[in-house]
C-alpha positions as CSV (number, residue, x, y, z in Angstrom):
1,X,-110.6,104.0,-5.3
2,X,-108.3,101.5,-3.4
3,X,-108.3,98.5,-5.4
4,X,-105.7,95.4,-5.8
5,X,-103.4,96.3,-8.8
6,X,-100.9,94.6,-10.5
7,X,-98.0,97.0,-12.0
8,X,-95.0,95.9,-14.4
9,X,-91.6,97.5,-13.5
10,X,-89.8,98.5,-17.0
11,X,-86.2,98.9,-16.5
12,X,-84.9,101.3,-19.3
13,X,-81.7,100.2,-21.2
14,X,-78.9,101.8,-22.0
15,X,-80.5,103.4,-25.5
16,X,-83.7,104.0,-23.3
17,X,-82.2,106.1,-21.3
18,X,-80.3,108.2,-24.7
19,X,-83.9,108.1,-26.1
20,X,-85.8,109.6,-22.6
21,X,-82.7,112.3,-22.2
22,X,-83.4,113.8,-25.5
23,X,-87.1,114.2,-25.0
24,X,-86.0,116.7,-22.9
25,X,-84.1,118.6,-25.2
26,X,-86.0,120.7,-27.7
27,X,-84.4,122.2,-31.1
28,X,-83.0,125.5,-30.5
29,X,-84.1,125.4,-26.9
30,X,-82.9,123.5,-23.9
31,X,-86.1,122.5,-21.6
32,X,-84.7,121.0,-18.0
33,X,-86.9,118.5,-16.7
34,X,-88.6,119.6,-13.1
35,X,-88.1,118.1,-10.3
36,X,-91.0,115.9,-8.4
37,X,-93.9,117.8,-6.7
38,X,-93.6,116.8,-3.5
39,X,-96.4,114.2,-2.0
40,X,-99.5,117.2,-0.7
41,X,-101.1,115.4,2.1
42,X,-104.2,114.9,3.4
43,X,-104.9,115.9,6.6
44,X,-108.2,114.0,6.7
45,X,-106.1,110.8,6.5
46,X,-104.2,111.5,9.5
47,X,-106.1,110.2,12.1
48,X,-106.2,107.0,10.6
49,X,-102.5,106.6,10.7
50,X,-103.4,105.4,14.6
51,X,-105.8,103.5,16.3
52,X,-109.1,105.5,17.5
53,X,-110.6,103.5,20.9
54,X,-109.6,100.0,20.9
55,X,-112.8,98.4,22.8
56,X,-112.6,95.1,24.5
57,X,-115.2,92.9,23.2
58,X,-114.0,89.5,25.2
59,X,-110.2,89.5,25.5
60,X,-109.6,91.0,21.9
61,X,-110.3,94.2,20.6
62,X,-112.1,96.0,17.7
63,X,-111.2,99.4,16.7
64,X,-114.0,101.9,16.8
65,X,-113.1,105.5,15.5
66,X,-116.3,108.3,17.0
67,X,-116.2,112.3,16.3
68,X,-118.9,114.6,16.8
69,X,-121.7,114.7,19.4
70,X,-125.3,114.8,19.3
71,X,-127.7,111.9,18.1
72,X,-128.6,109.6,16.8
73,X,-125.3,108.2,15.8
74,X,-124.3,107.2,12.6
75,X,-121.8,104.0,12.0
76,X,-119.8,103.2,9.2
77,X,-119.4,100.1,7.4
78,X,-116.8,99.7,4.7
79,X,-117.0,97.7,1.7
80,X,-115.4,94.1,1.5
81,X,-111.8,95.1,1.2
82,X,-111.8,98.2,3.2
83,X,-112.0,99.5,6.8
84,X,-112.2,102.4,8.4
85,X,-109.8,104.9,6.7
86,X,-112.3,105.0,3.6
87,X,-114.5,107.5,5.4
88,X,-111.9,110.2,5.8
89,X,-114.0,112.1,3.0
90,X,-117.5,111.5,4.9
91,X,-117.1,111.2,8.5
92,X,-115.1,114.8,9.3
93,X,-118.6,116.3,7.7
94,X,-121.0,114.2,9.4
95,X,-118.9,114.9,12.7
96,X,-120.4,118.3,12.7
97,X,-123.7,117.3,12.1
98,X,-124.0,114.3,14.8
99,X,-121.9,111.4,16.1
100,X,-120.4,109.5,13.7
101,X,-118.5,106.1,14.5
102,X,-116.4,104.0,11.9
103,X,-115.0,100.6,13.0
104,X,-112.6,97.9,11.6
105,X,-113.6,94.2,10.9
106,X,-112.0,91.6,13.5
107,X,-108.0,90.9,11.7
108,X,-109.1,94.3,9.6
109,X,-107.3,97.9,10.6
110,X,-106.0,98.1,13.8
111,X,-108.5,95.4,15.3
112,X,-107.1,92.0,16.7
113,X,-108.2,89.1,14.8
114,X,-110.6,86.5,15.6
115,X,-109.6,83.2,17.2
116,X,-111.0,82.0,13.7
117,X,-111.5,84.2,10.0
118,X,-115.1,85.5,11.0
119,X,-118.1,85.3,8.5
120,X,-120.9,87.9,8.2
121,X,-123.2,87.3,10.6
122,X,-119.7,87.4,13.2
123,X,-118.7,90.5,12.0
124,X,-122.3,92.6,12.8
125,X,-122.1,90.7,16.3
126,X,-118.4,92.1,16.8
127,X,-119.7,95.5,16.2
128,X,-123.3,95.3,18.5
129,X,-121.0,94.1,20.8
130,X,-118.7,97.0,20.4
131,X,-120.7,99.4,20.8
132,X,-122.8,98.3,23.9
133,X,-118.9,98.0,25.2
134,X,-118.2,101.4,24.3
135,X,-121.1,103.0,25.8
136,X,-122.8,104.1,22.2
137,X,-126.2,104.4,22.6
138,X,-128.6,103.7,19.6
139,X,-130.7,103.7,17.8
140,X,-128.3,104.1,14.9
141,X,-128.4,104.9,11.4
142,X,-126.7,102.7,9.6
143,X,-124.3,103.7,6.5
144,X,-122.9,100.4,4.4
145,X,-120.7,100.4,1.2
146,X,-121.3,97.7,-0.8
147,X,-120.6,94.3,1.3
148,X,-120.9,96.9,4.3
149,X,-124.3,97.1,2.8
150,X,-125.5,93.9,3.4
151,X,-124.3,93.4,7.0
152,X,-126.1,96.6,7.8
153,X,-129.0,95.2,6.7
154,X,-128.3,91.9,8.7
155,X,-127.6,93.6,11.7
156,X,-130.8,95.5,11.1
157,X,-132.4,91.8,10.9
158,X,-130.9,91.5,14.0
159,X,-131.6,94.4,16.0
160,X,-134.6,95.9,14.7
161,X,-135.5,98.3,17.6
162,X,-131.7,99.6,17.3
163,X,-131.6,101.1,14.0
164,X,-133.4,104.5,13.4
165,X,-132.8,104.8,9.6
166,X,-129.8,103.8,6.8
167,X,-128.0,104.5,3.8
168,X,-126.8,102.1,1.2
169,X,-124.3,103.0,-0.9
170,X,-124.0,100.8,-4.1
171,X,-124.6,97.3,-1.7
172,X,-124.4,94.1,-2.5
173,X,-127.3,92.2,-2.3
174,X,-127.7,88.9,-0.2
175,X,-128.0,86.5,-3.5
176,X,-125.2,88.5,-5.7
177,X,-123.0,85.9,-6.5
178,X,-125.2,83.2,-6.7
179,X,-127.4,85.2,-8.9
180,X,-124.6,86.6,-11.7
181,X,-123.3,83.0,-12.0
182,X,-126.7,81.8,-13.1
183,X,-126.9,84.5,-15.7
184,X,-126.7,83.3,-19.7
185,X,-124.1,85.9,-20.1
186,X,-122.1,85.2,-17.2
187,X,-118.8,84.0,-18.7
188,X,-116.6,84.2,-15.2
189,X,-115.2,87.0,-13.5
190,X,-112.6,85.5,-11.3
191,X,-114.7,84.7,-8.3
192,X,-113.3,81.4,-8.8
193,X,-109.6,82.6,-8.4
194,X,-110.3,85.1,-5.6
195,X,-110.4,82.9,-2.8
196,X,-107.1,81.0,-4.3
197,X,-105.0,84.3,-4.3
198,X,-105.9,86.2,-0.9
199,X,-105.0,82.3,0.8
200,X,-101.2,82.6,-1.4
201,X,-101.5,86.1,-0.2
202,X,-102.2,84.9,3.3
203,X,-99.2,82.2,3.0
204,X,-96.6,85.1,2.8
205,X,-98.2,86.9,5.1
206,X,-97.6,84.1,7.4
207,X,-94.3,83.7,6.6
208,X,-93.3,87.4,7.3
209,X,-92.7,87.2,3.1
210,X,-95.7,89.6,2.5
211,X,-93.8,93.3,2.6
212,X,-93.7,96.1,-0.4
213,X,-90.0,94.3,-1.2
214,X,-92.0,91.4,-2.6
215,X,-93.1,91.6,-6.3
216,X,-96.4,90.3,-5.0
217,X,-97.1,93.1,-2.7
218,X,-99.2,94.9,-4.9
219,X,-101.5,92.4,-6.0
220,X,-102.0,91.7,-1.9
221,X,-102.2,95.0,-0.9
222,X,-104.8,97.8,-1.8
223,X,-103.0,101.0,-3.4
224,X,-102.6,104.0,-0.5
225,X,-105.0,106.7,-0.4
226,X,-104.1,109.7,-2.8
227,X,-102.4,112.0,-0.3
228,X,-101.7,109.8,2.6
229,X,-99.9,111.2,4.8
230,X,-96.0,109.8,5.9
231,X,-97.6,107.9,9.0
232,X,-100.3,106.2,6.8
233,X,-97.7,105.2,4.4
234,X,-95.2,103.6,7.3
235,X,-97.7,101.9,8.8
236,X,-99.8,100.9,5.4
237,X,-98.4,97.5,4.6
238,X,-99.1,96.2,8.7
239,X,-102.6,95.9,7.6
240,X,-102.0,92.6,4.8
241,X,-101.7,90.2,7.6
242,X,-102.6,86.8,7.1
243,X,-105.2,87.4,9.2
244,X,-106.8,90.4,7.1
245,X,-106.5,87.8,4.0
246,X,-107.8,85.1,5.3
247,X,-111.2,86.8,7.0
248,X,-111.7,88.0,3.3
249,X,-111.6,85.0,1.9
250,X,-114.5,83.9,4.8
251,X,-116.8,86.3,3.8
252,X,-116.5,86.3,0.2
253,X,-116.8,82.0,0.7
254,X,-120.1,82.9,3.2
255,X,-121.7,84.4,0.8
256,X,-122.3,82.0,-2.1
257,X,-125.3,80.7,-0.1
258,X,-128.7,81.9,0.2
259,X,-128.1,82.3,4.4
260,X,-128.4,86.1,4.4
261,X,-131.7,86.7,2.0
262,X,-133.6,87.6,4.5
263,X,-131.9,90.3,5.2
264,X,-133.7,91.6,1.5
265,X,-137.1,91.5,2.7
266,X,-137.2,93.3,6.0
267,X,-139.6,95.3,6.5
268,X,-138.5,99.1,8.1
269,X,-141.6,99.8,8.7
270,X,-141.2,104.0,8.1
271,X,-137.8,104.7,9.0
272,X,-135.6,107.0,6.7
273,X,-133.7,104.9,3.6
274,X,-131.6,105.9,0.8
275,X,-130.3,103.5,-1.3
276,X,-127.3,105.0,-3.3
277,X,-126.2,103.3,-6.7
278,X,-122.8,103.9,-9.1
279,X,-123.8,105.7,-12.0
280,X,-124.8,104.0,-15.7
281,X,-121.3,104.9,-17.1
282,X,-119.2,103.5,-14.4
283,X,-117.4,100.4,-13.4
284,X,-119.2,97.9,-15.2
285,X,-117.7,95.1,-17.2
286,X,-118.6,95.7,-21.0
287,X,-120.3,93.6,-23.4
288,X,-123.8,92.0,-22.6
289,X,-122.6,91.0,-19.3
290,X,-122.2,94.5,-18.3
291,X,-125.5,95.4,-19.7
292,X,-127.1,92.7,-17.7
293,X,-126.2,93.4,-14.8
294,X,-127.0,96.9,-15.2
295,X,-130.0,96.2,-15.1
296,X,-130.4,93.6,-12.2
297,X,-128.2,96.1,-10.0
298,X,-130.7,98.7,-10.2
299,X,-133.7,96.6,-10.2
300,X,-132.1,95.2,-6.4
301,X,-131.4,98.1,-5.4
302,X,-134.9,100.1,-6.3
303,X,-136.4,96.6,-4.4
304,X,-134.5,97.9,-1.4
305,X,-135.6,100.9,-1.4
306,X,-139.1,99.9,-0.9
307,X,-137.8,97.9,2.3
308,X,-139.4,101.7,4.1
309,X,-142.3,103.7,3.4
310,X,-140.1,106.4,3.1
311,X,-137.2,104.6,1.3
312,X,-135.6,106.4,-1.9
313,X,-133.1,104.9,-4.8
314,X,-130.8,107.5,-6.0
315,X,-128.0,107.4,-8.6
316,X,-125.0,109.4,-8.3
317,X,-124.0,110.4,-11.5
318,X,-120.2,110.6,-12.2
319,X,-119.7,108.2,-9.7
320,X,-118.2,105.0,-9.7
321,X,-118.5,102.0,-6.9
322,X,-116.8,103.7,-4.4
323,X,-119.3,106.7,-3.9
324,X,-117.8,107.8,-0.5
325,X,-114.8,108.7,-2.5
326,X,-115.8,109.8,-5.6
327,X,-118.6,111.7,-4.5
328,X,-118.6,112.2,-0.8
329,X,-121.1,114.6,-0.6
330,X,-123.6,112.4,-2.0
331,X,-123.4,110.4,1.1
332,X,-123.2,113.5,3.5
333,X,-126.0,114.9,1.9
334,X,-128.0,111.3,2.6
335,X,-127.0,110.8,6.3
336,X,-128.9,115.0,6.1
337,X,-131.9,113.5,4.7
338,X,-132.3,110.8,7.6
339,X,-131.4,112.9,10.1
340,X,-133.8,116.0,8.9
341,X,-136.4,113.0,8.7
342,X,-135.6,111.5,12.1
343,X,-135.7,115.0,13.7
344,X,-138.6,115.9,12.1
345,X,-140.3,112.5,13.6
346,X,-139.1,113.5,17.0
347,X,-140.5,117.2,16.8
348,X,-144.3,115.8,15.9
């Protein structure tokens, strides 16, 4: 997972350091401590140390990142705080199956920012636009995490006759926020203070103060990858610009309305849907708040998966929110489904 952390630095004293040099001494037996493994990278990470094909949309650009060949193509679309690096697990597989694009949100990744922080309905026109620029024919099947979720299904609102089939992978759902607020055990989970703390985060960005020097990198930043590469690391804190804060704070602000519910009730009609959720023992808050939502989580997403004829909820056990990392072949083995489905339409 690549989530905002907050660590404490504990300088040892003097006696701590007497204390920490014995523990390595046992009676009778001297046991040297071993020096650091180094850092094993991963390769899969690599690529996204760099741009993939900066596309003009209009005088700025949007990074679009395509493997494989063959069709239909599959795009991407990261959760809130992510971009395109999350899919190193998912979209090396899918590359051998089909075409596969990922792409950053406008002031996300490697893509330029907007003239102004984007909200959702901007960000699916940046990518429809990308795409057409880019030459990738559709129709598509659309893989969202989470937020990513939701503006699939909004571009699918959209551009109906330009998605073949999708995969949701513990999404949001258009009335989230506004919905846990309202429910008796709600008691406040921060969304209040979110939008406070990416705009200081945005301040120091602005003001060049926002670099891993700064105690308050790490609560700005999202933790590397495990295994990144040297490149990723040198180029890692470049993406907590001002501009990346402040377009989070947009959509997370465009969302406590009820614009985007219709993007709930589409109807697909027959085309291949799996709806992916986090399993019961994972990443939920505890107490009857956790519970509760629990339950509503599941109930939206099982309502999504009747969007299609053929639509399908699945949970992925031993998986937390952030299935295309902890359990990447649950998504590969998705995208397979549609695909097997979509081919199997075309063969008829």
């Amino acid at each position: 997972m690549h989530r905002r952390t907050i660590s404490w630095l504990v300088v040892p004293t003097f006696a701590h350091r007497l204390i920490l040099s014995a523990l390595v001494l046992s009676i009778g037996d001297v046991v040297l401590a071993e020096p650091a493994l180094p850092i094993v990278e991963d390769q899969r990470l690599l690529p996204y140390a760099e741009p993939g094909q900066l596309v003009d949309i209009g005088g700025r650009h949007i990074n679009l990142r395509c493997s494989g060949s063959g069709g239909p193509t599959v795009i991407l679309m990261a959760g809130l705080l992510h971009w395109s690096f999350v899919w190193d697990k998912t979209q090396p597989e899918i590359a051998n199956r089909t075409r596969v694009c990922a792409f950053d949100r406008a002031g996300y990744g490697f893509s330029d920012p907007a003239s102004k922080p984007e909200i959702m309905a901007d960000v699916v026109s940046d990518l429809h636009a990308t795409l057409q620029a880019a030459n990738v024919p559709g129709p598509y099947v659309l893989v969202g995490h989470s937020f990513g979720g939701l503006e699939a299904r909004v571009f699918a609102q959209k551009w109906p006759r330009e998605v073949a089939g999708m995969v949701l992978l513990d999404t949001s759902y258009a009335s989230q926020i506004l919905d846990l607020v309202n429910m008796p055990s709600f008691k406040g989970l921060g969304f209040e203070g979110e939008g406070p703390v990416a705009l200081k985060c945005a301040l120091l960005a602005a003001h060049g103060q926002l670099d891993p020097s700064n105690p308050e990198y790490e609560s700005c930043s999202l933790s590397l990858p495990d295994g990144a590469p040297a490149a990723l690391r040198k180029v890692w804190p470049r993406f907590f610009s001002a501009d990346y804060e402040c377009t989070h704070v947009s959509l997370v602000m465009s969302s406590f309305t009820h614009r985007y519910d219709g993007a709930d009730h589409l109807n697909l009609g027959d085309k291949p849907l799996v709806v992916l959720s986090r399993a019961p023992d994972q990443d939920w808050p505890k107490g009857a708040f956790g519970r509760d939502l629990r339950k509503q989580w599941y109930a939206h997403h099982e309502a999504l998966a009747h969007l299609s004829s053929r639509g399908e909820h699945r949970v992925v056990e031993h998986s937390g929110h952030d299935i295309e990392g902890d359990q990447p072949q649950a998504v590969i083995d998705a995208v397979d489904e549609v695909l097997r489905q979509l081919h199997a339409g075309q063969k008829s």
